[in-house]
N, C-alpha and C positions, 0 to 999 in steps of 0.2 A: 512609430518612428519619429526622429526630430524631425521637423519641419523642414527644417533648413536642409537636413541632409538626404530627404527628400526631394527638394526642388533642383537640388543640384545634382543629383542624378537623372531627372528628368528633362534637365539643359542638356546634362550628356547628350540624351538619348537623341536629340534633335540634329545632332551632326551627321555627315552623310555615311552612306552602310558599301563598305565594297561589296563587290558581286562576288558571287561566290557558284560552283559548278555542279559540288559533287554535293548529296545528298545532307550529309552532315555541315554545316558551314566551314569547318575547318577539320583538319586531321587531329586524333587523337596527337600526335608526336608536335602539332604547334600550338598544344596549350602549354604551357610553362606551369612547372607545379609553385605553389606559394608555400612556405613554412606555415603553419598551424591552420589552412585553410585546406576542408578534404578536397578529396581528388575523384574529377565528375564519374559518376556511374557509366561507363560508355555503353556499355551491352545495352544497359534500360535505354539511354538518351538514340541509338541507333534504334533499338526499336519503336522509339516516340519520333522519330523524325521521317522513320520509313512510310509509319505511316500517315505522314500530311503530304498532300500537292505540292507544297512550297520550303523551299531550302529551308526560310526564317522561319519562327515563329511566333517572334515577338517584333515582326516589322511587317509592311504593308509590301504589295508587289512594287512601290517606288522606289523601295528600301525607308521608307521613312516608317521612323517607331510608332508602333501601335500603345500610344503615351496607358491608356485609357486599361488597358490590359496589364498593361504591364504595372499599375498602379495598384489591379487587385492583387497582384501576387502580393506586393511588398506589403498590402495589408492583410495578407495570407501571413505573411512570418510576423508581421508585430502581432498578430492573434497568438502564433503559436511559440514567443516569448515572453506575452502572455501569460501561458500557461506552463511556463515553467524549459521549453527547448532553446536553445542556445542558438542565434542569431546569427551566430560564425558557422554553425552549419549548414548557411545555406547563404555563405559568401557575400554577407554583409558589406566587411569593409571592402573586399573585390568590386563589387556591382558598382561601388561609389568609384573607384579607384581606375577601372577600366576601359579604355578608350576606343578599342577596338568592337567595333559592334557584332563581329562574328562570336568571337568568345565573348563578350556582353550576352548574345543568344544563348550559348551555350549553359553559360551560369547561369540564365533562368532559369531554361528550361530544367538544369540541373536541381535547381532549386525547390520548383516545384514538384518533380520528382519527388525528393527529400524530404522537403513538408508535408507531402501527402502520405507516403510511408511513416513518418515517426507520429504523425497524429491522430495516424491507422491505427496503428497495430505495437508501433514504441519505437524507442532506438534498440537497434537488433544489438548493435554492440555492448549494451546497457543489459540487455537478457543475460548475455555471456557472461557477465562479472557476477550472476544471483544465481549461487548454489540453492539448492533447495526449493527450485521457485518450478513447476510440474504443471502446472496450466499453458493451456494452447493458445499461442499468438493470434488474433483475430486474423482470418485470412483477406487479405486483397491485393488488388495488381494497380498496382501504384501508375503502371503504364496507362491503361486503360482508362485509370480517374483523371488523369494530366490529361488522355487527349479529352473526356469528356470535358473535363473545365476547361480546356480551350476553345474547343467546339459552341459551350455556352456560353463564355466568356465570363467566367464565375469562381477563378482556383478561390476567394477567401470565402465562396458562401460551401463549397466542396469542402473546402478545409475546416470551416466550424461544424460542416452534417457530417466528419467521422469524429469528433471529440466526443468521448465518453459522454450520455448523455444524463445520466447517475446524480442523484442531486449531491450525494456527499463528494462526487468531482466540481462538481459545482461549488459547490461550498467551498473546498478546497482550493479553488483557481482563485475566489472572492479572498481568502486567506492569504496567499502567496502575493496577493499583490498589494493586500495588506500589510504585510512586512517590508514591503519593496518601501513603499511611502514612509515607511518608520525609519529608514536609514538614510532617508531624507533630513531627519531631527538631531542636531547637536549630539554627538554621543553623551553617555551619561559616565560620571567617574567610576570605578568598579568599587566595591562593598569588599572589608575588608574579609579574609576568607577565613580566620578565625573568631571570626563575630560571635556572638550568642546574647542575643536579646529575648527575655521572657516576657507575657503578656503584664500590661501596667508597670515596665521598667521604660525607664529614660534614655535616651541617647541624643550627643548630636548627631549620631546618622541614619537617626528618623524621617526628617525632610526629604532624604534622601531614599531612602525605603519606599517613602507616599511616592514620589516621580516616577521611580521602577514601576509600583503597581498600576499608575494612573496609566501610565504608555503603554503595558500592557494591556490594559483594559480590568484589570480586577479591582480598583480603585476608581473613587471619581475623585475630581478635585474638590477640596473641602478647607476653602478660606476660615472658615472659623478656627475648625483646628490650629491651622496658620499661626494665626493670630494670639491665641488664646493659652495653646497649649503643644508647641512645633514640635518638641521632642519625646512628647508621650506615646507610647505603644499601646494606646487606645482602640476599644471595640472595637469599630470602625473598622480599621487596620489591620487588625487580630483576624476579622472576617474575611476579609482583601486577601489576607496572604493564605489563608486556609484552604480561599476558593484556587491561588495560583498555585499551592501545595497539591490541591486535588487534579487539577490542569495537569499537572509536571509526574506525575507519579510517584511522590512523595509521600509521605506520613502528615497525616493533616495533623498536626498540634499546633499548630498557630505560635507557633518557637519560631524565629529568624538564627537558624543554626548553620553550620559549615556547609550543607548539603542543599538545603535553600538557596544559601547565599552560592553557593558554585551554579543554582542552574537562574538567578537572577543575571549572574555575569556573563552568562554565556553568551558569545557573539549573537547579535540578527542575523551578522551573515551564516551562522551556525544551521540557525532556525529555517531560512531558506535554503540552503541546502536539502534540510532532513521534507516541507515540503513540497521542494521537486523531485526528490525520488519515491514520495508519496506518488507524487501526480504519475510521474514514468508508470509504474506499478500498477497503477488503474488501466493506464492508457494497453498495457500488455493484455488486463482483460476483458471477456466478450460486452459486448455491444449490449445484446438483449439479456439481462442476469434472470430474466422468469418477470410472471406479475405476482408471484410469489416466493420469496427466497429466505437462505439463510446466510448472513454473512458472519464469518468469526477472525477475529484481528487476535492475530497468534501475539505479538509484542503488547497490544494491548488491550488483552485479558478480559474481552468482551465478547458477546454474542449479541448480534442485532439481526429480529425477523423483520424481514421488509415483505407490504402486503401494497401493490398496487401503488407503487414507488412512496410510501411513507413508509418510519420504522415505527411497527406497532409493540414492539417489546424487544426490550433489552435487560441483559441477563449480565452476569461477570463468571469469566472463567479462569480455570488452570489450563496452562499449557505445557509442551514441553521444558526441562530444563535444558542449557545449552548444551550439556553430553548427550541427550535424547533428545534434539529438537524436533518441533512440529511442521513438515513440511507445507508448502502450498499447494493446494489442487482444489481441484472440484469436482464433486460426485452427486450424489442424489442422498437424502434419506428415504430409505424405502421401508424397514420392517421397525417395530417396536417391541423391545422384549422388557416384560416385567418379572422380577428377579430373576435378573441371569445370573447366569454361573461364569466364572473367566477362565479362557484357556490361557494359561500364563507364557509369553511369548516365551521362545527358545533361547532369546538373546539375555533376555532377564532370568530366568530358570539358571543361566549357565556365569552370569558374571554377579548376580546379588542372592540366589536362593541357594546356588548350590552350597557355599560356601556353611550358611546355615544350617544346612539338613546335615552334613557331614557331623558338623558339632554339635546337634543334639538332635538326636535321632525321634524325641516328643513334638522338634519344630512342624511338625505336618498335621499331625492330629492337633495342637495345639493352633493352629491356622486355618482351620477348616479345609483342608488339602484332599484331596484327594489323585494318587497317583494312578495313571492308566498308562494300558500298552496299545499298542495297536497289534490286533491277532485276528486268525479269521476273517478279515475284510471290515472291523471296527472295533473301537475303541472298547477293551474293560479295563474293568478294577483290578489293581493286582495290591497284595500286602508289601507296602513298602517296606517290612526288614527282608525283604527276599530279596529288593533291588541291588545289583550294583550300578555305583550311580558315579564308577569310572566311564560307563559308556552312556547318551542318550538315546542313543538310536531307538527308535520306536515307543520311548517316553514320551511322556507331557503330562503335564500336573494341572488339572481342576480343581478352582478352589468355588466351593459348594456355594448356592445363594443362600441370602439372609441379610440382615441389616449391616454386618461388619463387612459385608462380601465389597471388594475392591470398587467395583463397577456402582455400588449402593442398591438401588430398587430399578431404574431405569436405564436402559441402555436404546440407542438410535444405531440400527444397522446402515451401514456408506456404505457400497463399492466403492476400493480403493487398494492400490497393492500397499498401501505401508498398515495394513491391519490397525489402520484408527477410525474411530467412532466416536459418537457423542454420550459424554454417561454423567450418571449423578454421583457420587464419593460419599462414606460415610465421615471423611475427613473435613467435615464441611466450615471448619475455623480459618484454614488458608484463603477462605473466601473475604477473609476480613483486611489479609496485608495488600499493602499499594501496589503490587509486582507477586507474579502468583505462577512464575517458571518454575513448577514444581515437579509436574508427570514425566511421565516415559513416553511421550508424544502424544495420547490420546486428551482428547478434549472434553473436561469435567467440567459439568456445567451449573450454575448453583440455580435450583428453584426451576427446575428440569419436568418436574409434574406438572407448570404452568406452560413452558413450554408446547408438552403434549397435547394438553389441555387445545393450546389454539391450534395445531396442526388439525388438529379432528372435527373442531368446533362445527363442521358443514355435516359431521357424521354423525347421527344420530346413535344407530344400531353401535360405533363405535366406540363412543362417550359410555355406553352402557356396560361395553363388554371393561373396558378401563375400568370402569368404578369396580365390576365384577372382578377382575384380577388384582388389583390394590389390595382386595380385602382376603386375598390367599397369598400361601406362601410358596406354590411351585414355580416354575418357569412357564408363562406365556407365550407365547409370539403372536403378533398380528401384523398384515402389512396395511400400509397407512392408502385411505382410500386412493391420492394419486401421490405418484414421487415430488418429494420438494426438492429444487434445488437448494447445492451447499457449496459456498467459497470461505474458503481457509485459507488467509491472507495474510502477509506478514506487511502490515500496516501501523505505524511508528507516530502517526500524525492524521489526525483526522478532524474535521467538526463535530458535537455533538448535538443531539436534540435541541437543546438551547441553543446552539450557536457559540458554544464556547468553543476555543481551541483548545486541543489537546494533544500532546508531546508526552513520549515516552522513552525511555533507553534502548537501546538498538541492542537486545539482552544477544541476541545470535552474531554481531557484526556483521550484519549483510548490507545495511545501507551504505557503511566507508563503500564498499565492493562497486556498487552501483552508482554510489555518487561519483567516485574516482573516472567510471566510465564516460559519464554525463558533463563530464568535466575535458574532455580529452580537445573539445576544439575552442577552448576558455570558458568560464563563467558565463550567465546573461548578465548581469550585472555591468562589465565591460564592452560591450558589444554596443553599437554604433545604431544601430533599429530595433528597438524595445517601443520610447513611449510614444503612442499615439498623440497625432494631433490636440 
């Protein structure tokens, strides 16, 4: 918070508190609503009041403020703008503004409320606007932790023990406030957006090129060049923009092309935005992710196993394309099958195979296909020129294992009702492009044997039977000595291993969705309690 507007709220405070009768300090019907300020929770705030002895809560039996308390909340909310929540939602400029000490009560206590729920579990209204988002809100009762923090006199050490405790939130909050400080700095002029400079070509807007990368971070500053040779598109540089190519999800050629130059222009305030709806996104899920887990970033085309909160492997994957996107959830990997066979879903069967099999009647056997019915109480083989395949009912199409088989040699069984899994592709060249929204929602994983490899690593008897099934060609299954947990995240912005940031395309447009939410009682950026002391 500013200092200043700090101290002057707490002059407020010092003025004297009328008495007050009824439980609540004042009736809902004499707060006055404010334009872009929310409107207090009353159900919660009556059951936070019913249960203390005393009318106040943020004043002493003199009526005189309880300065002291009332100072950790307000570093309750600069913690939790911070981390990216909006300052206005918990009646910032109010609290400064307000002179009446009943409703001054009220907005705290409303406050803390508020900050305790969105640091919990998210802004609920923020959920609402992310289609596709299938994970369960962390559960708590916001009442409950308000009276405890007032009881121990502690809402901002309450408020930092429910933040995601995850080092890549971690990472992320260090990130966000990182950019916060960068638009502190002079803006820079914008590059023009038909540019095209190749490696060892000249420009005057190389100088300008080196400040971009250096404020980014993928540059350092290099007085010689300066000096020596200011407009040369030198090594140096070549390297700089490769690594910010690689960052952005680009095409690493080390080209300063249209495409570059559009995501060097792009606003910080852009970049903050995309993240705080990173952070919102974490903050929605669980607390405890396992001392063993798997996480996979749907937007950006990764797989990272996390062992005892470090990531000990990281993989790159295919995800959905935006007509088949890849949901979010979380389930377990429980079984492993080596050359599985795919039952081809009924929704792909019916809008991309059928079409095929119609016009050429070799497309099945020429695919490794194999049609069945369901008869008898299980699936057989039936001769596909006997099908009519105006009706599906009681079809489905197996296409047989082997190295071309869709799924590749490896597949990872989830429970999950959208029938996605973890597999290997014989396709394995998509694994080379910057953006790899290519499947029908399931998750292809490159170098999938490595994978399994560490799942098992604690199993002996299992590493054996593995080595024993690679070296055949039927179908396997085995289930993995315990379940790992798995989160499939649509994650747009993250830190990596090294510490770099990384920025991707919002290939589904779910973040506009969630930032428009997180946006609804102004930016943090404008809000009046952000910087600490």
């Amino acid at each position: 918070m500013y200092g200043l507007a700090r101290l002057a709220l707490l002059f407020m405070l010092l003025l004297p508190v009328a008495e007050a009768d009824a439980m609540l300090p004042l009736a809902p019907a004499e707060m006055p609503l404010v334009d872009n300020q929310p409107v207090p929770d009353w159900p919660a705030l009556t059951a936070l009041y019913d249960r203390s002895n005393s009318t106040y809560l943020w004043h002493r039996n003199d009526g005189s403020p309880d300065v002291e308390l009332i100072d950790a909340l307000l570093r309750a909310v600069d913690m939790a703008a911070g981390q990216g929540l909006s300052a206005a939602r918990y009646h910032d400029r109010r609290l400064l503004e307000e002179m009446d000490a009943a409703r001054r009560d009220i907005l705290l206590s409303d406050a803390l409320l508020r900050v305790i729920s969105d640091m919990g579990r998210g802004q609920p209204e923020a959920e609402m606007g992310s289609r596709l988002w299938h994970l369960d809100r962390p559960s708590i009762d916001p009442v409950q932790l308000a009276e405890q923090a007032l009881i121990q006199r502690d809402p901002d050490r309450m408020v930092a023990a429910l933040a995601p405790s995850s080092a890549q939130y971690r990472a992320l909050v260090d990130l966000y406030q990182h950019y916060q400080l960068l638009t502190k700095e002079p803006p820079l002029p914008e590059l023009p957006t038909d540019l095209l400079i190749k490696p060892d070509e000249q420009s005057d807007l190389i100088p300008l090129l080196r400040r971009y990368l250096v404020r980014l971070g993928d540059a350092q500053p290099d007085p010689l060049a300066l000096e020596t040779a200011p407009d040369l598109f030198d090594q140096s540089l070549q390297a700089a923009l490769r690594r910010f190519q690689m960052r952005h999800g680009l095409e690493v050629d080390g080209v300063l092309g249209p495409k570059t130059v559009a995501e060097l222009n792009r606003p910080l305030s852009q970049r903050i935005e995309q993240i705080r709806v990173n952070l919102e996104r974490w903050r929605w899920m669980p607390r405890e992710l396992g001392e063993r887990y798997v996480l996979v970033s749907i937007p950006g085309f990764f797989l990272e196993l996390v062992d005892s909160g470090q990531p000990v492997l990281e993989l790159r994957t295919v995800t959905g394309r935006p007509r088949w996107p890849t949901p979010s959830f979380q389930t377990h990997i429980r079984l492993l099958t080596v050359n599985p066979s795919w039952i081809v879903p009924r929704s792909i069967l019916r809008k991309e195979l059928l079409p095929k099999i119609k016009a050429d009647p070799s497309w099945l056997a020429n695919n490794n296909m194999n049609v069945e019915r369901y008869q008898d109480g299980r699936w057989q083989g039936v001769d596909a020129t006997t099908v009519d395949w105006s009706s599906l009912e009681g079809l489905r199409l197996r296409e047989r294992p082997g190295p071309a088989n869709s799924l590749g040699r490896l597949k990872f069984g989830m429970d999950n009702p959208f029938a996605i899994y973890l597999h290997d592709t014989p396709a394995k060249s998509l694994f080379d492009k910057p953006l790899r929204s290519f499947s029908h929602g399931c998750v292809r994983v490159q170098g999938i044997e490595t994978l399994a490899q560490q799942l098992m690593s604690d199993s002996t008897p299992m590493q054996s039977w593995f080595s024993e099934a690679l070296e055949q060609e039927q179908t396997r299954n085995r289930s993995l000595p315990e379940p790992v947990p798995v989160y499939v995240v649509y994650l747009s912005a993250w830190v990596d291993t090294e510490g770099q940031a990384q920025f991707r395309p919002d290939v589904y447009g779910l973040d506009g969705q969630v930032q428009a939410r997180l946006q609804r009682y102004g930016s943090v950026s404008s809000a009046g309690m952000i910087v600490n002391n």
